[in-house]
C-alpha positions in Angstrom: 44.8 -1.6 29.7 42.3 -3.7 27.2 39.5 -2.0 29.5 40.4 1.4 28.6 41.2 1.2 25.5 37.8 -0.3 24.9 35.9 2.3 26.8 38.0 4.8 24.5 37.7 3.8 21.4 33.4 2.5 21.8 32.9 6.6 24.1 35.0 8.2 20.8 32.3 6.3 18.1 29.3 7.2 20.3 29.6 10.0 21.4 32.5 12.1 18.7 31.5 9.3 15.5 35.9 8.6 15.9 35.0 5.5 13.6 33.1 7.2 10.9 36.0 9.8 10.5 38.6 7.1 10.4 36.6 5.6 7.6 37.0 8.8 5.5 40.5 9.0 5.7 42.7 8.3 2.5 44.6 4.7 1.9 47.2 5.5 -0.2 48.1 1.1 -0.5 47.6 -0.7 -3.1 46.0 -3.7 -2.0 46.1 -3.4 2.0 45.7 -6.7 3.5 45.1 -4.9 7.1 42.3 -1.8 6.7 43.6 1.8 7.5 40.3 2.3 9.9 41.2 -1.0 12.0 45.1 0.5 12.1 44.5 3.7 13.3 41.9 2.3 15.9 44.3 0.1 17.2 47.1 3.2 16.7 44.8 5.4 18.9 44.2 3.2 21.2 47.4 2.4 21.9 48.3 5.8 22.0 45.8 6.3 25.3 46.9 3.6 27.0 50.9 4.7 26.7 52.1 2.8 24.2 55.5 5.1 22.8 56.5 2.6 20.3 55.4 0.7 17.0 57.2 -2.7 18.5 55.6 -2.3 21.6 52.3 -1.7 19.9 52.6 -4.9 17.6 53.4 -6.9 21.1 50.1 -5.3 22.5 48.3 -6.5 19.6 49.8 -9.9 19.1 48.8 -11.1 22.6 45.2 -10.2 21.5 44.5 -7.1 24.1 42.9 -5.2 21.6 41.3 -7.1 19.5 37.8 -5.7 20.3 39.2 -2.1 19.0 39.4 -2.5 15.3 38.8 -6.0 14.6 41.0 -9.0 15.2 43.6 -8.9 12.7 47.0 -8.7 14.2 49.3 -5.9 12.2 53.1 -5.9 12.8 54.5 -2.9 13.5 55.9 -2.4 9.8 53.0 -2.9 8.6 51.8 0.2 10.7 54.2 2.3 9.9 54.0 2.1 5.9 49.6 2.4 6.6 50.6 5.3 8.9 53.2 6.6 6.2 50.6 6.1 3.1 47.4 7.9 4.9 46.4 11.2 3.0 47.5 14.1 5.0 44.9 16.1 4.2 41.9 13.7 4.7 43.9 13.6 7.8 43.4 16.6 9.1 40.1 17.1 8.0 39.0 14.4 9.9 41.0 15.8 13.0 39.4 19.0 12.5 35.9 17.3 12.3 36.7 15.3 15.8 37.9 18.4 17.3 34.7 20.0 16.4 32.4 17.4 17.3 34.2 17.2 20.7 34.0 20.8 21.7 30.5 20.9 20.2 29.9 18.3 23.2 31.6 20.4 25.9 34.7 17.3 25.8 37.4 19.8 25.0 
């Protein structure tokens, strides 16, 4: 599962720029002590390797699966929800729309 969500997330940046999007989304914390970029890496990623639930993401995470998607840091899965809760909508989908693009653009789609 670690494989994939590697080859995922590193094919995304390369070939669609997935992490330069993420970076131009929206934090609305104050103070994060867990970045919205490595949260919705490790979101995505669990996401594509059929993870339905924040718990069962925060177990994925804790036993260190991902840790080459999105850094190292280990966020629970409240701590997701409120990043996922606070993200601007429309930064959002402008990165979305930008992905999307890029992806047809590159026949992916």
């Amino acid at each position: 599962m670690a494989n994939l969500a590697e080859r995922f997330f590193t094919y995304s940046t390369k070939v669609m720029g997935l992490e330069q999007q993420l970076t131009s989304i929206k934090d609305g914390r104050i103070n994060p002590q867990h970045s919205l970029v490595s949260i919705l890496a490790k979101t995505m990623a669990c996401i594509v390797t059929g993870k339905p639930s924040f718990n069962q993401m925060e177990k994925v995470i804790n036993e260190g699966t991902l840790s080459k998607v999105g850094g190292s840091n280990k966020p629970s899965a409240d701590t997701i929800s409120y990043a996922l809760k606070r993200a601007s909508i429309n930064s959002l989908d402008t990165a979305n729309d930008a992905i999307i693009t890029q992806a047809r653009r590159n026949k992916s789609l």
